[in-house]
The first five atom37 places (N, CA, C, CB, O) and aatype in JSON, in Angstrom:
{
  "aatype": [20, 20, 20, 20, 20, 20, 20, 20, 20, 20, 20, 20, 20, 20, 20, 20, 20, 20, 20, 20, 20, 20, 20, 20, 20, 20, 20, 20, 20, 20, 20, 20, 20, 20, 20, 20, 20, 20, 20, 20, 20, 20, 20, 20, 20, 20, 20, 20, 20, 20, 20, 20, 20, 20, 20, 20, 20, 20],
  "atom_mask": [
    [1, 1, 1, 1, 1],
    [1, 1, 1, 1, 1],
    [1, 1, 1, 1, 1],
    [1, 1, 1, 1, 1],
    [1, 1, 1, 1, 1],
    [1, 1, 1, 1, 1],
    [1, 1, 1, 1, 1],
    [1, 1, 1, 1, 1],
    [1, 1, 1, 1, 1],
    [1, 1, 1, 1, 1],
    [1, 1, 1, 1, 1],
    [1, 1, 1, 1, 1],
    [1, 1, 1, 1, 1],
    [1, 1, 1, 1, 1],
    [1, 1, 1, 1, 1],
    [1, 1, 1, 1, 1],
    [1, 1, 1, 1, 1],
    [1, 1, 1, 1, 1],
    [1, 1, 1, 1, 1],
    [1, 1, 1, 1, 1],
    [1, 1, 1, 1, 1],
    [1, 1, 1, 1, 1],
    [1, 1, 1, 1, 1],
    [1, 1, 1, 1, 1],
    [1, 1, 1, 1, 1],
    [1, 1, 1, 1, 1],
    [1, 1, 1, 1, 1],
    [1, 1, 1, 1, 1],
    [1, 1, 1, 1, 1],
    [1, 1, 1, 1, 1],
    [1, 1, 1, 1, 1],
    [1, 1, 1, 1, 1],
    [1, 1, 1, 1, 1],
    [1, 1, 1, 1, 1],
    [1, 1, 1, 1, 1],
    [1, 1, 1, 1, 1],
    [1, 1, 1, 1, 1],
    [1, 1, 1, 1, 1],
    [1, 1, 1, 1, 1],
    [1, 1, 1, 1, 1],
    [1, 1, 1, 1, 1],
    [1, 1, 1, 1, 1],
    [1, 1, 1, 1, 1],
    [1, 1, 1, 1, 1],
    [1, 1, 1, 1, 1],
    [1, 1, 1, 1, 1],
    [1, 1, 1, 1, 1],
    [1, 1, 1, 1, 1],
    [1, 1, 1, 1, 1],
    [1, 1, 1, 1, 1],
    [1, 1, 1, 1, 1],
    [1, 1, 1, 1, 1],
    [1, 1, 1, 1, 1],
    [1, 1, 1, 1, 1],
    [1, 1, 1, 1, 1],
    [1, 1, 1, 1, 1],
    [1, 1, 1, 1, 1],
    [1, 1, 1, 1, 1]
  ],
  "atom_positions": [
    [[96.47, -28.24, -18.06], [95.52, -27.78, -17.06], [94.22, -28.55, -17.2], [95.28, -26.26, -17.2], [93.72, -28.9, -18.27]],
    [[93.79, -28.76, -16.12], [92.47, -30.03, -16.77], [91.66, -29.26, -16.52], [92.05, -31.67, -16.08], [91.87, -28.27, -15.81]],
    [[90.36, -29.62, -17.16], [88.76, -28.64, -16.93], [88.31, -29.22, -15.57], [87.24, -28.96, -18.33], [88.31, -30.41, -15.23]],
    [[87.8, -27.77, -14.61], [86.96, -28.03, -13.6], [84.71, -28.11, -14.65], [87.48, -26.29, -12.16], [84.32, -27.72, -15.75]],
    [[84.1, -28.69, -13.63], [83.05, -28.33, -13.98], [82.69, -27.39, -12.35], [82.11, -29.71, -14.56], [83.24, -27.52, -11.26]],
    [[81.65, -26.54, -12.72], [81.02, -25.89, -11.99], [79.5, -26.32, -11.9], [81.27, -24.66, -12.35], [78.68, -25.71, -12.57]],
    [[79.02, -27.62, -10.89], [78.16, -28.1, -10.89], [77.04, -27.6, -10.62], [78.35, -28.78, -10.47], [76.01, -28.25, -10.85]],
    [[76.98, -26.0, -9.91], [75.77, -25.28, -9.6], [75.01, -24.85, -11.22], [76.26, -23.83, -8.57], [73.83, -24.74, -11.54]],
    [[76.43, -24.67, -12.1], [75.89, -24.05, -13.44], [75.37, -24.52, -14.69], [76.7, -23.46, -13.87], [74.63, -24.11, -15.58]],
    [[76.57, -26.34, -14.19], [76.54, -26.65, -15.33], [74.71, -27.42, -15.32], [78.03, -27.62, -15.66], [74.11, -27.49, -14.25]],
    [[74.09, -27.92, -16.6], [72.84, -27.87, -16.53], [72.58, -29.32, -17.37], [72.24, -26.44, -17.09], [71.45, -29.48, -17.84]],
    [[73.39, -30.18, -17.54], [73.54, -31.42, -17.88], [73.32, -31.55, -19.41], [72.68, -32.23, -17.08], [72.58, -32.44, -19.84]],
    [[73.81, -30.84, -20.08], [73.0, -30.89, -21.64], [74.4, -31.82, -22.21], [72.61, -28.88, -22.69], [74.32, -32.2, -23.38]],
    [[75.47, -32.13, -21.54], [76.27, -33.44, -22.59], [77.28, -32.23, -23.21], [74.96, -34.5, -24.19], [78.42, -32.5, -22.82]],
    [[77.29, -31.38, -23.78], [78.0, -30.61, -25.01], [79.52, -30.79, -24.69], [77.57, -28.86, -25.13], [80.36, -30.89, -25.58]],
    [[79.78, -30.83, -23.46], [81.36, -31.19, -23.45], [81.86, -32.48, -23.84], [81.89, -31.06, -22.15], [82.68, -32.73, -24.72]],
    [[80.92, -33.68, -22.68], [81.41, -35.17, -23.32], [81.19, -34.84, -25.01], [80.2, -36.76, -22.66], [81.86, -35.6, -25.71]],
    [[80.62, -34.16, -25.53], [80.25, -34.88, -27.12], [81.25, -34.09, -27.77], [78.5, -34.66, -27.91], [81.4, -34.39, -28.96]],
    [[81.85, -33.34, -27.42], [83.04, -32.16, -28.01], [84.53, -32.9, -27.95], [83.13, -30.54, -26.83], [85.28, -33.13, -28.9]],
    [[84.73, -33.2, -26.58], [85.75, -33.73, -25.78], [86.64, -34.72, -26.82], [85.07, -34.53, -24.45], [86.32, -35.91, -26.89]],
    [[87.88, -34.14, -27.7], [88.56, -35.63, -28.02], [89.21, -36.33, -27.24], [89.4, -35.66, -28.89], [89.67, -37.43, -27.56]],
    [[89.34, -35.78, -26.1], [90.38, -36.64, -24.94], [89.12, -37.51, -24.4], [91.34, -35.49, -23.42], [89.43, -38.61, -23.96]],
    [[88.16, -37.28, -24.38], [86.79, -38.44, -23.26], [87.07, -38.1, -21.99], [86.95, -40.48, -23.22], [87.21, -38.92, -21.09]],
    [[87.18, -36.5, -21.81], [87.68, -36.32, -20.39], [86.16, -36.21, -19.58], [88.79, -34.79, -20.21], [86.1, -36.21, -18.35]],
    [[85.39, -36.15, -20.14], [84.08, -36.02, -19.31], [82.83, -36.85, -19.48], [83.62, -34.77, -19.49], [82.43, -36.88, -20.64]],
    [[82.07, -37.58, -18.54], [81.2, -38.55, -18.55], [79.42, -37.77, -18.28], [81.81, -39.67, -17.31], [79.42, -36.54, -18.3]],
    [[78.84, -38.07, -18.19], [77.81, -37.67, -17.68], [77.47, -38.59, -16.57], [76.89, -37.53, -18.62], [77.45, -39.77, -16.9]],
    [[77.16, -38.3, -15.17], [76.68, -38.47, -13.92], [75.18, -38.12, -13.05], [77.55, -37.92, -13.42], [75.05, -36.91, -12.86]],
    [[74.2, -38.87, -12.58], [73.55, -38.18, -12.55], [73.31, -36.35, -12.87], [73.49, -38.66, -11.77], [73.51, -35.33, -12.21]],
    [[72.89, -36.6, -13.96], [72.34, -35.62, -15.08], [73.34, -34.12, -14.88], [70.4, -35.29, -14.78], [72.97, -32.98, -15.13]],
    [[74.57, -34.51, -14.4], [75.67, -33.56, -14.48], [76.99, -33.71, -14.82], [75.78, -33.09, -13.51], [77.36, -34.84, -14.48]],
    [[77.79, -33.11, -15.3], [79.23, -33.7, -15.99], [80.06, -33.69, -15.22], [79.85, -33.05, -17.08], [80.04, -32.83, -14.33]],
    [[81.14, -34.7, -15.28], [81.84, -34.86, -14.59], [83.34, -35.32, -15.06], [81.2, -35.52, -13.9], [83.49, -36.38, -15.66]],
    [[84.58, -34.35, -14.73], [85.21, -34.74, -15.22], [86.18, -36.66, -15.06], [85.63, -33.59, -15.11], [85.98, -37.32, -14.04]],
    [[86.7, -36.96, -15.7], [87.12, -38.51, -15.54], [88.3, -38.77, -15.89], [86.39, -39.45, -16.26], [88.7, -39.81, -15.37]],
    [[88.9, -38.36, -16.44], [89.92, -38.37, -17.14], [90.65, -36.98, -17.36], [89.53, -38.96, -18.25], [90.47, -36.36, -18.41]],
    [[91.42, -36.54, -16.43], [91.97, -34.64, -16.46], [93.5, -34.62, -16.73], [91.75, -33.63, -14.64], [94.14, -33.61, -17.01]],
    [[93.97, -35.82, -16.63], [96.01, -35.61, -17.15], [95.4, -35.98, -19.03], [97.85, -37.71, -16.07], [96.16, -35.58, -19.92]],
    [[94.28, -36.59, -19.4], [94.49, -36.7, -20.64], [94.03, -35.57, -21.72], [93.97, -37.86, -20.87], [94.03, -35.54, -22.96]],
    [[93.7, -34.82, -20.92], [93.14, -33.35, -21.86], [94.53, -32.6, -22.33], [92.07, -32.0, -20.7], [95.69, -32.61, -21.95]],
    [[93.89, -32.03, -23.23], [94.86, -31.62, -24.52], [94.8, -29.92, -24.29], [94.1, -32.22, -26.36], [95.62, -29.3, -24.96]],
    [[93.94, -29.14, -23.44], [93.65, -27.9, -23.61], [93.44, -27.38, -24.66], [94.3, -27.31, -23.19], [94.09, -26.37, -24.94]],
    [[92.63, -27.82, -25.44], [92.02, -27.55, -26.92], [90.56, -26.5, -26.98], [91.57, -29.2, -27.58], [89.93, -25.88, -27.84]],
    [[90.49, -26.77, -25.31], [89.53, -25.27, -24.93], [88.24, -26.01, -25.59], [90.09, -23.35, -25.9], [87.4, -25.42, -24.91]],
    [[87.4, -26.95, -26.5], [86.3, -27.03, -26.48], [85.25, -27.18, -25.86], [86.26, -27.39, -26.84], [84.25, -26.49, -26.02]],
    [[85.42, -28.3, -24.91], [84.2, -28.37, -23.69], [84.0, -26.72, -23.35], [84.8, -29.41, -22.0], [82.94, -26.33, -23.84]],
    [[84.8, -25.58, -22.57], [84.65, -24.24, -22.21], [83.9, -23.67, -23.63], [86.21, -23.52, -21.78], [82.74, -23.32, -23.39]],
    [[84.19, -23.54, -24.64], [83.76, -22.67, -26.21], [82.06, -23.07, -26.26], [84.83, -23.5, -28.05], [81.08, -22.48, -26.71]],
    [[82.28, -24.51, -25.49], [80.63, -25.38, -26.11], [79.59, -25.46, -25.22], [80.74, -27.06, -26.49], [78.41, -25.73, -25.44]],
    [[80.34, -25.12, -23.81], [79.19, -25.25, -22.47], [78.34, -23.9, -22.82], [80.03, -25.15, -20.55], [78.83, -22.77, -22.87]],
    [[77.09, -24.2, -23.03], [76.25, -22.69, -22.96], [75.6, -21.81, -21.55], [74.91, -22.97, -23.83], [74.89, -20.86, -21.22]],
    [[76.43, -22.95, -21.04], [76.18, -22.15, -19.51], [77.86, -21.73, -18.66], [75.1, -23.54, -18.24], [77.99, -21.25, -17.54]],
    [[78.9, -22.07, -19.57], [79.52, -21.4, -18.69], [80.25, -22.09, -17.59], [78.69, -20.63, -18.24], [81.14, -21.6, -16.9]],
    [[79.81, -23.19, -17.52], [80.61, -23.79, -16.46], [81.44, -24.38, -15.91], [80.44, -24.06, -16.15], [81.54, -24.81, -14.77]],
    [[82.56, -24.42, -17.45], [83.63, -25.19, -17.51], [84.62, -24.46, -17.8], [83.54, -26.17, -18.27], [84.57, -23.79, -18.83]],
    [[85.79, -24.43, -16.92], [86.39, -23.25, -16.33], [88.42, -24.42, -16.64], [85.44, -22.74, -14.02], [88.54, -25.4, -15.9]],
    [[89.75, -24.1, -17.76], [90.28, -24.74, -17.39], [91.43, -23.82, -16.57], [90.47, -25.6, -18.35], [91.86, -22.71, -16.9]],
    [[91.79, -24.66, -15.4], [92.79, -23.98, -14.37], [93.99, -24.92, -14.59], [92.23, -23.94, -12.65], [95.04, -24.74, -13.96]]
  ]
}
């Protein structure tokens, strides 16, 4: 299941790219974005590490 971001919430602080062992997420103007979603592992960190909440995996 790959991570959505929720761009209204998320608040650009990085904590997923820097969590992420797959490199599924980049930073984009000053919001995350996923880049890479067949290579995630569902290891649930980016979601455990966002302090806002906005990374949701479906």
């Amino acid at each position: 299941m790959p991570p959505k971001v929720d761009l209204e919430k998320c608040n650009g602080c990085g904590s997923c790219a820097d969590v992420c062992p797959s490199e599924c997420f980049v930073m984009e103007e000053e919001k995350s974005k996923v880049v890479n979603p067949d290579d995630c592992v569902d290891c649930e960190s980016c979601v455990e590490n966002c302090p806002e909440g906005a990374i949701v995996l479906e």
